[in-house]
VEXMAR-50150 format. One record per residue (C-alpha): residue number from 1; residue in three letters; x, y, z. Coordinates in nm, 4 decimals. Last residue first. Example, Ala and Ser with C-alpha at 12.3 -4.5 7.8 and 13.67 -1.06 7.14 Angstrom:
2
+-----+------+----------+----------+----------+
: seq : type :       xx :       yy :       zz :
+-----+------+----------+----------+----------+
:   2 :  ser :   1.3670 :  -0.1060 :   0.7140 :
:   1 :  ala :   1.2300 :  -0.4500 :   0.7800 :
+-----+------+----------+----------+----------+
//
This chain:
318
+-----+------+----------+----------+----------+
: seq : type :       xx :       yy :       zz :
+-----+------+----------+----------+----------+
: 318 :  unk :  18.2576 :   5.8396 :  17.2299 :
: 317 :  unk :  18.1110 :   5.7170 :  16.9102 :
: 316 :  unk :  17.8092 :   5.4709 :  16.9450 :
: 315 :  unk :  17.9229 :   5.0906 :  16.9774 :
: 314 :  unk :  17.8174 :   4.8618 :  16.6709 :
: 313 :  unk :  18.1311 :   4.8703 :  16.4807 :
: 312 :  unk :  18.0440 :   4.7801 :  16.1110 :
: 311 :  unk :  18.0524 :   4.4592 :  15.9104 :
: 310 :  unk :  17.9903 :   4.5325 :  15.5468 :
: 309 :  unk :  17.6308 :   4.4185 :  15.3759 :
: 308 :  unk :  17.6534 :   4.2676 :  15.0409 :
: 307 :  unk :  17.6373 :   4.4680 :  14.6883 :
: 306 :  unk :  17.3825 :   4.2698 :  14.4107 :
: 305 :  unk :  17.4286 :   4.4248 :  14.0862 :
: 304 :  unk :  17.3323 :   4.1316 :  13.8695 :
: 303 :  unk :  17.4944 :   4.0056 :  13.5693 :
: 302 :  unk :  17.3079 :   3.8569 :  13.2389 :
: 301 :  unk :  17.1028 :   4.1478 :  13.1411 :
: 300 :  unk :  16.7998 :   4.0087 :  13.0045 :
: 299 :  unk :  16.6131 :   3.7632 :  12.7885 :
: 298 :  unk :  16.2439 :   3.8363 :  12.6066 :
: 297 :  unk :  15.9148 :   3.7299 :  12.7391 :
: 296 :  unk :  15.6763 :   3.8131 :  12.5122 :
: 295 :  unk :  15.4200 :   4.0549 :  12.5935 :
: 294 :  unk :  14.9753 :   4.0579 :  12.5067 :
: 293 :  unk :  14.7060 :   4.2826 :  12.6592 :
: 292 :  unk :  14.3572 :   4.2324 :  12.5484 :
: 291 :  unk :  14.0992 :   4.4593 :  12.5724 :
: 290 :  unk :  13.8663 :   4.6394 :  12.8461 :
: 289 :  unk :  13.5013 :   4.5029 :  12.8324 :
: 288 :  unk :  13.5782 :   4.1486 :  12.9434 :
: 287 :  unk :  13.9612 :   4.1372 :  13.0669 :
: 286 :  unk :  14.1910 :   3.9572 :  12.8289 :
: 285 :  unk :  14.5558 :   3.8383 :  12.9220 :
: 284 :  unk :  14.8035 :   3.6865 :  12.6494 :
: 283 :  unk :  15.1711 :   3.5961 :  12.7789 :
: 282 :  unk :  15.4023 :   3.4800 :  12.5503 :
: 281 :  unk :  15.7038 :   3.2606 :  12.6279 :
: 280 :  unk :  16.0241 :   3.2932 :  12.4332 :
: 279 :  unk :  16.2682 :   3.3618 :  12.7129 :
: 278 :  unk :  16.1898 :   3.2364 :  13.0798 :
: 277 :  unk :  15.8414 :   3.1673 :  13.2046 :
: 276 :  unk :  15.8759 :   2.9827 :  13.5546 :
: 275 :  unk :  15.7489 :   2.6359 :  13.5217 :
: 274 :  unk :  15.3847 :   2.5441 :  13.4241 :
: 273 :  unk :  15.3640 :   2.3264 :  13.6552 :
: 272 :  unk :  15.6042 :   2.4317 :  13.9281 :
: 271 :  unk :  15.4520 :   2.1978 :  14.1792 :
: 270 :  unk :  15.1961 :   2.1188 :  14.4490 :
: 269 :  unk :  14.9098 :   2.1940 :  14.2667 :
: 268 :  unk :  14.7502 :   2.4316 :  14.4552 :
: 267 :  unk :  15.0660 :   2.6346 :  14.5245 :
: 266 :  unk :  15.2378 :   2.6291 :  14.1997 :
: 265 :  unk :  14.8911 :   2.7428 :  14.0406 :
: 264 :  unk :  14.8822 :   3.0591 :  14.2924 :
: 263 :  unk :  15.2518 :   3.1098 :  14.1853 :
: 262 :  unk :  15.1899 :   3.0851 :  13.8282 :
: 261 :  unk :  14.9830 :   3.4026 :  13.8161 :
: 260 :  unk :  14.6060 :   3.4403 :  13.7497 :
: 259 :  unk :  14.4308 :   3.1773 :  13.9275 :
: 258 :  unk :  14.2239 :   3.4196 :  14.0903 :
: 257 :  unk :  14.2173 :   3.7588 :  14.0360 :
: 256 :  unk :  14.5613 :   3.9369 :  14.1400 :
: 255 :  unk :  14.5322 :   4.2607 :  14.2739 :
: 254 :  unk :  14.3234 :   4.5455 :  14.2295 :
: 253 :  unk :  14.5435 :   4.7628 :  14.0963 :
: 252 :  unk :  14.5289 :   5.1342 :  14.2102 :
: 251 :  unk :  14.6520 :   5.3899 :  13.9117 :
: 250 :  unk :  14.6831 :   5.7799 :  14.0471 :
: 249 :  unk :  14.6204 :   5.9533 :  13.7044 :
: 248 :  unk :  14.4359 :   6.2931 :  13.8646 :
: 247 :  unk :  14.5690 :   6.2567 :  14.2530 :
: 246 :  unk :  14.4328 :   6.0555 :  14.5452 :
: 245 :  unk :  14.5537 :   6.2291 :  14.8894 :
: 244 :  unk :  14.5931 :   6.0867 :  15.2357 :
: 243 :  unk :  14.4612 :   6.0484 :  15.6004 :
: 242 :  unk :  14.2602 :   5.7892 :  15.4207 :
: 241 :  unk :  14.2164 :   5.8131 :  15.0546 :
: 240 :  unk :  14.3820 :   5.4283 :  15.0140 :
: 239 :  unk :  14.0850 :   5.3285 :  15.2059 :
: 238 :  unk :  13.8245 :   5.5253 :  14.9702 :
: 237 :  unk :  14.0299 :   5.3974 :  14.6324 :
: 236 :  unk :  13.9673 :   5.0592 :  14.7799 :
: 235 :  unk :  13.6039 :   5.0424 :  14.8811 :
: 234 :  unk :  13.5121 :   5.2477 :  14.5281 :
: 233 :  unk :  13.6993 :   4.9658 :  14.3624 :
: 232 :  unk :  13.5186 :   4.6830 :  14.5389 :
: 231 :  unk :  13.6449 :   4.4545 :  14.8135 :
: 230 :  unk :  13.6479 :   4.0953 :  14.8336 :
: 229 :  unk :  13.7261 :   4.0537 :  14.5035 :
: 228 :  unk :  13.5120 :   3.7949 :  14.3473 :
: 227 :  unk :  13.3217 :   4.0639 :  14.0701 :
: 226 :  unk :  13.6584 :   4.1280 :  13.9155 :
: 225 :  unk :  13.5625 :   3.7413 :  13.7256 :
: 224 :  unk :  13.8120 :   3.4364 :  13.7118 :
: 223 :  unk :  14.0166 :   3.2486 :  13.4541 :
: 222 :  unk :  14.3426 :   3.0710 :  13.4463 :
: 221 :  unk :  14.5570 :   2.8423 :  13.2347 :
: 220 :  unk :  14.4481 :   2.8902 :  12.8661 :
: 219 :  unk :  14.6972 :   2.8137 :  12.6043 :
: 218 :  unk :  14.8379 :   3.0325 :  12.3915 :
: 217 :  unk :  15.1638 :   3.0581 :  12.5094 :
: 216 :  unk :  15.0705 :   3.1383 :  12.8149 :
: 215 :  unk :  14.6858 :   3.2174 :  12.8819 :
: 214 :  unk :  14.4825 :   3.4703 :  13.1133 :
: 213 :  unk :  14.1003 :   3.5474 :  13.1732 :
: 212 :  unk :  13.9235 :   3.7736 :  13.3496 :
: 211 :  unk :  13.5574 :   3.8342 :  13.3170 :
: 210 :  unk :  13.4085 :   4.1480 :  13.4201 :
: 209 :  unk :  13.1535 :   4.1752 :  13.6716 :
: 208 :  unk :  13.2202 :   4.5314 :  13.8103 :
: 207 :  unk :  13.1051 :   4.5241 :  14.1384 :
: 206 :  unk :  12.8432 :   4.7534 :  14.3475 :
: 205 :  unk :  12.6699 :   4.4509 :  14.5700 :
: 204 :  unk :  12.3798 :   4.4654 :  14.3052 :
: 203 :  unk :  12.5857 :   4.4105 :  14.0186 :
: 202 :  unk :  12.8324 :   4.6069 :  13.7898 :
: 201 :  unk :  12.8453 :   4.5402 :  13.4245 :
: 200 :  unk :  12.6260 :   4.8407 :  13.2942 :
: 199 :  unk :  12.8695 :   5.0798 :  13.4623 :
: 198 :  unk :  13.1315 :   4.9691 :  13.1988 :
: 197 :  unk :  13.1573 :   5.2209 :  12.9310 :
: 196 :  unk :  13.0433 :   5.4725 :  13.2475 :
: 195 :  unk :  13.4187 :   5.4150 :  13.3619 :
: 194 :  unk :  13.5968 :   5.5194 :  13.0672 :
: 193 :  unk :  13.7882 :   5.2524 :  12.9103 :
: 192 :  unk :  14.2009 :   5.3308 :  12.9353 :
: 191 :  unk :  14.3767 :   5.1849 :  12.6901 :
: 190 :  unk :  14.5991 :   4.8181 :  12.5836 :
: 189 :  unk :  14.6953 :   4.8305 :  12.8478 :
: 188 :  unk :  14.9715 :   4.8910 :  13.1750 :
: 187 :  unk :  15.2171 :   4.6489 :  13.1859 :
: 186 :  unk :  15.4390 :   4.6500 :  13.4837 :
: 185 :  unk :  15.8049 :   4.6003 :  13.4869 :
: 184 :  unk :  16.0888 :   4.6082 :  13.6528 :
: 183 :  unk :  16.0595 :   4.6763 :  14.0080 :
: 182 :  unk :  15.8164 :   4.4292 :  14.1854 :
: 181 :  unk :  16.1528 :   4.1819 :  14.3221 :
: 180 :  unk :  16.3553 :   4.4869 :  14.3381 :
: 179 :  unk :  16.1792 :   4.6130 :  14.6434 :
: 178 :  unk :  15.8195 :   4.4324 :  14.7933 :
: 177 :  unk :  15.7361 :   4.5447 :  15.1541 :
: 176 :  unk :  15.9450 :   4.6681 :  15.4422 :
: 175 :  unk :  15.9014 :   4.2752 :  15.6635 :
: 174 :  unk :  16.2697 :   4.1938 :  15.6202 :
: 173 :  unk :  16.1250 :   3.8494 :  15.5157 :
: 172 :  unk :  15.9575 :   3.9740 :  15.2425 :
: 171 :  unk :  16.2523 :   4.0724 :  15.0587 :
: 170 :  unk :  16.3801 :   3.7072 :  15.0542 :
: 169 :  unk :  16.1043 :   3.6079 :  14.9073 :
: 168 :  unk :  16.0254 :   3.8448 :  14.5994 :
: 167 :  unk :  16.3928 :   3.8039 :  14.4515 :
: 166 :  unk :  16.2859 :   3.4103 :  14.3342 :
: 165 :  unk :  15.9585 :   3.5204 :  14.2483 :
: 164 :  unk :  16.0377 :   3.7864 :  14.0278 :
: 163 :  unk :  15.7093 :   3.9824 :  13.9453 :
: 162 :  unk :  15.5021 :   4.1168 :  13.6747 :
: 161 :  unk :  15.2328 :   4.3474 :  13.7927 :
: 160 :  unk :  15.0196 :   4.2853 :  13.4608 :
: 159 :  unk :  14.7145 :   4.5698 :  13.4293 :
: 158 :  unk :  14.4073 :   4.6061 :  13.2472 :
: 157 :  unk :  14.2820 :   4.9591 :  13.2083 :
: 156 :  unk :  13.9981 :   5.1197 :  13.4467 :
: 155 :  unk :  13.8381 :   5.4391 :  13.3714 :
: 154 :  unk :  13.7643 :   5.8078 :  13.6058 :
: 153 :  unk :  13.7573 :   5.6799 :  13.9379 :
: 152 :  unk :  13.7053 :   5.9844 :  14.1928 :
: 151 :  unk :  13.2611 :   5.9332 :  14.1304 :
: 150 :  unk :  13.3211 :   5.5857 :  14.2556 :
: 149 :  unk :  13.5041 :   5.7558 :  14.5996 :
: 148 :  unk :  13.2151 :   5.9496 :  14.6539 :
: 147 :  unk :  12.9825 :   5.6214 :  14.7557 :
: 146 :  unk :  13.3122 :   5.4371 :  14.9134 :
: 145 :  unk :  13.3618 :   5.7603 :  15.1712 :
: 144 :  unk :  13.6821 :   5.9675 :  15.0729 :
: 143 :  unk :  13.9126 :   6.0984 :  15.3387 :
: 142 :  unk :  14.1170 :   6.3132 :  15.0266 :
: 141 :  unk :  14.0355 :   6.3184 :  14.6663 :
: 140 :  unk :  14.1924 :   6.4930 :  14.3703 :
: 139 :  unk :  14.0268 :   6.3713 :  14.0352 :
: 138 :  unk :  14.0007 :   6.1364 :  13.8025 :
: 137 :  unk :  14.1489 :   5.8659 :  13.9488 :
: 136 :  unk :  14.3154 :   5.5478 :  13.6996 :
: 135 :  unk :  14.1802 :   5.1734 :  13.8319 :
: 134 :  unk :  14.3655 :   4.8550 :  13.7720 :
: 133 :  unk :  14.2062 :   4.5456 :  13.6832 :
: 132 :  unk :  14.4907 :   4.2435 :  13.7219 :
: 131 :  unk :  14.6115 :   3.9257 :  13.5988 :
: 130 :  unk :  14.9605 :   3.8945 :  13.7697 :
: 129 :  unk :  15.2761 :   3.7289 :  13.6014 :
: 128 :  unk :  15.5980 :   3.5382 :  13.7163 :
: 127 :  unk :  15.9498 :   3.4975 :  13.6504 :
: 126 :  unk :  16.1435 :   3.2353 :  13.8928 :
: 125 :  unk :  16.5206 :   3.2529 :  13.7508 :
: 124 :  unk :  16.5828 :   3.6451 :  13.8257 :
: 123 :  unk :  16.9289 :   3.7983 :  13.8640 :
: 122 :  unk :  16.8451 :   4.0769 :  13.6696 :
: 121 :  unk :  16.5283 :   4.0520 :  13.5413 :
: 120 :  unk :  16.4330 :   3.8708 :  13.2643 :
: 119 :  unk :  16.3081 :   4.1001 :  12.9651 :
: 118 :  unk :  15.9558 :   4.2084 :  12.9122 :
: 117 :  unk :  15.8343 :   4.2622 :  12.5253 :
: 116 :  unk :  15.5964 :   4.5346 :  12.4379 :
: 115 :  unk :  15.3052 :   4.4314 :  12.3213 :
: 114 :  unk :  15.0229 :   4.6218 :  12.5675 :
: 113 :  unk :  15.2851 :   4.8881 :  12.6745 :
: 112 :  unk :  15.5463 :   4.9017 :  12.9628 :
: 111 :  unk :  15.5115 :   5.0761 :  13.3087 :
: 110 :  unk :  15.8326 :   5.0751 :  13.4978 :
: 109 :  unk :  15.8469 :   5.4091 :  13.6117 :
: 108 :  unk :  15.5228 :   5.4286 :  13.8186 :
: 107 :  unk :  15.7321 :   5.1481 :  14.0530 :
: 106 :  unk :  15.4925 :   5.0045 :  14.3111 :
: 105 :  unk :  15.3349 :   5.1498 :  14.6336 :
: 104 :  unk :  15.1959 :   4.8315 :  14.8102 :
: 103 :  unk :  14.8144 :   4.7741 :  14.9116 :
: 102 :  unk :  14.6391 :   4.6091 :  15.1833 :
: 101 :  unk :  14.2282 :   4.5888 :  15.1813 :
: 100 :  unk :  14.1299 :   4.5853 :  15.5785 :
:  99 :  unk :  14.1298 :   4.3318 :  15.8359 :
:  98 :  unk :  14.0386 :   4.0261 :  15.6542 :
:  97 :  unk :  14.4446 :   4.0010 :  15.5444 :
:  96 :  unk :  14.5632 :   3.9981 :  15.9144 :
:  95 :  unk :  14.3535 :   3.6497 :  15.9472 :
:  94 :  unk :  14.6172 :   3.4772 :  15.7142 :
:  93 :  unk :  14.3947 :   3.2820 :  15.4217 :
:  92 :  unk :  14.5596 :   2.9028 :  15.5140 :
:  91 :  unk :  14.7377 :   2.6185 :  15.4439 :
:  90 :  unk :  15.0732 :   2.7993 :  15.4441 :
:  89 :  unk :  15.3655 :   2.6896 :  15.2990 :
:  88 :  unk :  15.5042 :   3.0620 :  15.2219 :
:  87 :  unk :  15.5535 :   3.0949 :  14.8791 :
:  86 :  unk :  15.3120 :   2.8393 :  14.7363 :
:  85 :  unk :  15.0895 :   2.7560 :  14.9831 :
:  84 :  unk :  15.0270 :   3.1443 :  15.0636 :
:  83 :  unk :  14.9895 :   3.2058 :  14.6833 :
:  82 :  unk :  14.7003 :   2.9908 :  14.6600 :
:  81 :  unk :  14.5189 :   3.1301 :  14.9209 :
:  80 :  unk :  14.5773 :   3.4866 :  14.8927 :
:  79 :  unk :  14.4715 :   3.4510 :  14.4966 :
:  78 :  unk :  14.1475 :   3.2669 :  14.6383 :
:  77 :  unk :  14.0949 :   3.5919 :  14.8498 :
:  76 :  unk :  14.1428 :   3.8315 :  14.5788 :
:  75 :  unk :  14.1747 :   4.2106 :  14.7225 :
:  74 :  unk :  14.5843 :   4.2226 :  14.7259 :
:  73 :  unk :  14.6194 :   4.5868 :  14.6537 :
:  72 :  unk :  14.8592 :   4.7889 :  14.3795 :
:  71 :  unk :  14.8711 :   5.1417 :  14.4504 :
:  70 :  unk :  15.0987 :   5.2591 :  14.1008 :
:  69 :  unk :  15.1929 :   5.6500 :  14.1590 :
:  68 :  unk :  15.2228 :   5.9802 :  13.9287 :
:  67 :  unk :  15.0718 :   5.7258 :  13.6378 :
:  66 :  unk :  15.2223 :   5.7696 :  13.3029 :
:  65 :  unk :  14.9018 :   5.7161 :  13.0346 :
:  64 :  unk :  14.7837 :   5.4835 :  12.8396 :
:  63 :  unk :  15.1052 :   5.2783 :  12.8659 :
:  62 :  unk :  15.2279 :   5.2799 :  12.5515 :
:  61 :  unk :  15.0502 :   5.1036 :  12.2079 :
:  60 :  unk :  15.2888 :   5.0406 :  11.8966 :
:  59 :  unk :  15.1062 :   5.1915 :  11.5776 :
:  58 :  unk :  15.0174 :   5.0353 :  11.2494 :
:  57 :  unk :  14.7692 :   4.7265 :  11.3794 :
:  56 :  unk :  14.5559 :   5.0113 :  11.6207 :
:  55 :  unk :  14.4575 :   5.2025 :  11.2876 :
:  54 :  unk :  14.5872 :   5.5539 :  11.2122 :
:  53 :  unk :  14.4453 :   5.8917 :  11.0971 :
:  52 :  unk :  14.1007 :   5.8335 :  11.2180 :
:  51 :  unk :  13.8726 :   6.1270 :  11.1069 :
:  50 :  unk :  13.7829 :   6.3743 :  11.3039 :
:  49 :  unk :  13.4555 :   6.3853 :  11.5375 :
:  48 :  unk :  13.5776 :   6.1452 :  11.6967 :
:  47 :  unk :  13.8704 :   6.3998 :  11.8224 :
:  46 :  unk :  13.5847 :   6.6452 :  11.9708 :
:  45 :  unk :  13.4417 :   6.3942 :  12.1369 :
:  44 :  unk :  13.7682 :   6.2904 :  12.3292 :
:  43 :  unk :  13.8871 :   6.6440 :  12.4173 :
:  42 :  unk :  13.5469 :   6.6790 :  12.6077 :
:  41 :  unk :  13.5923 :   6.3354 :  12.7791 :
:  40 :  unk :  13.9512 :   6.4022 :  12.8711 :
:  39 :  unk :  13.8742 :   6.8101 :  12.9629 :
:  38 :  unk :  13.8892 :   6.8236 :  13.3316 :
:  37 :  unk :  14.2623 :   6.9371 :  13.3596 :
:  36 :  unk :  14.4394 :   6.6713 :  13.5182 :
:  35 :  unk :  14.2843 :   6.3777 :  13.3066 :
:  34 :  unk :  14.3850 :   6.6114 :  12.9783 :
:  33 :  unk :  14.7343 :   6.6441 :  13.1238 :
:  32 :  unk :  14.7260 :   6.2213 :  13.1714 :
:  31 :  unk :  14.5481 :   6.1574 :  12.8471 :
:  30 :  unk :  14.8670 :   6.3977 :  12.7092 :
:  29 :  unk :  14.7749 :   6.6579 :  12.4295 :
:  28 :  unk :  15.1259 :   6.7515 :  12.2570 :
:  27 :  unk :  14.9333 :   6.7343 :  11.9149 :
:  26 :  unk :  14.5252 :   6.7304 :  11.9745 :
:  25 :  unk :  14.3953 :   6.4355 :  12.0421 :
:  24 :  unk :  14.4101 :   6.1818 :  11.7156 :
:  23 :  unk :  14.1275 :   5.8879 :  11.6111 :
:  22 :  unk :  14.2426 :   5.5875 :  11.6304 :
:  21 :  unk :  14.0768 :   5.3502 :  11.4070 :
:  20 :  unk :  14.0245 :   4.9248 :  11.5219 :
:  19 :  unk :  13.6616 :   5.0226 :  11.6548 :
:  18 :  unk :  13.6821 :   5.3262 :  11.8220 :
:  17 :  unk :  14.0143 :   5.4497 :  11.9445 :
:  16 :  unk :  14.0457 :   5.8154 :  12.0826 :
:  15 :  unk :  14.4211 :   5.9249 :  12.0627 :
:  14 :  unk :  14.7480 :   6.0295 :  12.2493 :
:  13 :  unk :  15.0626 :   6.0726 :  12.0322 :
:  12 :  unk :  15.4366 :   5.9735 :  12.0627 :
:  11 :  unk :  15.6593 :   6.0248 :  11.7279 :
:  10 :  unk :  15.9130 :   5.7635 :  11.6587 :
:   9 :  unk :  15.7287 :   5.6371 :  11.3039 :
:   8 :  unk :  15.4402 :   5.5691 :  11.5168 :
:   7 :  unk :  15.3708 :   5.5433 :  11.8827 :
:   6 :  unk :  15.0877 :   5.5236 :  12.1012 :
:   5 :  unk :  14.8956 :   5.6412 :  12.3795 :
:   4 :  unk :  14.5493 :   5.5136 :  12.4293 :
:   3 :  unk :  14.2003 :   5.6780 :  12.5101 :
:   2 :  unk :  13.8956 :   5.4172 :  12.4762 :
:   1 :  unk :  13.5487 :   5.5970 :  12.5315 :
+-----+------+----------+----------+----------+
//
């Protein structure tokens, strides 16, 4: 099943889609509530059994649902690659990443829908994209093995961790992780698949093969599969259960796929070709058995906030 959360004539609603209807949940009915409480798939078979009230052209799709918290891993190694060279003049896949599959807690606030438009960021002249898969938990899971964890994920939904290249940098050289250059937006979209809509794409080695594919302006620029990850879902959401809880709507990205953001082609080519998107540009990204997810790029608040340190005394009080 598809569940999305839409809008129409002001009035937010969660619904079944099949084919191009949507078919209603009941009013006040949340996917993330009906996630929560066991009954999404129930809930769901009972609304196609009624009529479609709306088709997806008439409404304007949300964020399937409002994730409690946005895990968001780095699990491509050619993305790794390409965005080392590019950022960080490095040649090379740094050993540390091998280790384990790292992930960042992102903004659950900033989620935008499949066609909403993205301003500029504040202060932001290096705009970038990220092709992602990200996966929504079911249920409550703590100290998960990979084989229980699969049985925790509950659908996937394509998912865009835009990011501001030029803000990203500096931040990382404090070493605390990604701030203000990660916090503005993140598309999630267009719905959330169910995860046994898609159990007939993964192989032998337990990944999804599911193409991914991204173009700007209409024009293809990058394209890999979420089968060359180096870890699989039920890998990830059982690392990120460590010593910790996954809750009902949890999202965990999988990270960029390969060649899906500018920075990874900056660094292979050797330049900013395409250059940074900036007002007018329209980003189109399609994952194979999930949907298509499509934002312009629209301009944004012209000043930026941005305080400086004071000097302070650096001897303890008497």
């Amino acid at each position: 099943m598809r569940f999305a959360t839409y809008e129409h004539d002001g009035t937010e609603r969660a619904g079944v889609v099949q084919g191009d209807g949507i078919h209603p949940l009941p009013e006040g009915a949340t996917v993330l509530e009906l996630i929560r409480s066991g009954t999404l798939r129930d809930e769901g078979t009972e609304a196609l059994g009624r009529p479609a009230v709306h088709t997806v052209a008439d409404v304007r799709l949300l964020p399937p649902l409002n994730p409690p918290s946005i895990r968001d891993f780095v699990a491509f190694e050619a993305h790794i690659e390409g965005v080392s060279r590019s950022l960080d003049g490095m040649e090379h896949v740094p050993e540390v990443w091998y280790r384990a599959p790292a992930f960042y807690f992102t903004n659950p606030h900033a989620a935008v829908g499949a066609h909403d438009d993205v301003p500029v960021p504040a202060g932001c002249s290096v705009l970038d994209f990220e092709l992602e898969v990200g996966a929504v938990i079911g249920r409550s899971g703590r100290d998960l093995t990979p084989e229980r964890a699969r049985d925790h994920i509950i659908g996937y939904t394509i998912f865009n961790d835009w990011s501001a290249r030029d803000l990203q940098k500096p931040e990382k050289e404090l070493g605390l992780g990604f701030a203000k250059g990660k916090d503005f937006a993140n598309t999630l979209g267009p719905w959330l698949v169910t995860a046994d809509e898609l159990e007939h794409r993964r192989d032998a080695d337990g990944y999804l093969d599911l193409e991914m594919r991204v173009s700007l302006n209409g024009a293809p620029l990058g394209r890999d599969t979420l089968a060359n990850a180096s870890w699989t879902f039920d890998e990830m959401v059982a690392y990120a259960s460590r010593d910790a809880w996954v809750r009902p709507g949890d999202v965990l990205g999988s990270g960029t796929c390969g060649w899906g953001c500018l920075a990874e082609i900056w660094g292979r080519a050797g330049e900013r070709t395409p250059p940074p998107l900036s007002p007018g540009d329209e980003v189109t990204m399609t994952v194979e058995g999930i949907g298509t997810i499509r934002n312009t790029i629209v301009p944004g608040r012209a000043g930026a906030y941005l305080p400086r340190a004071r000097a302070r005394g650096r001897t303890p009080r008497p």
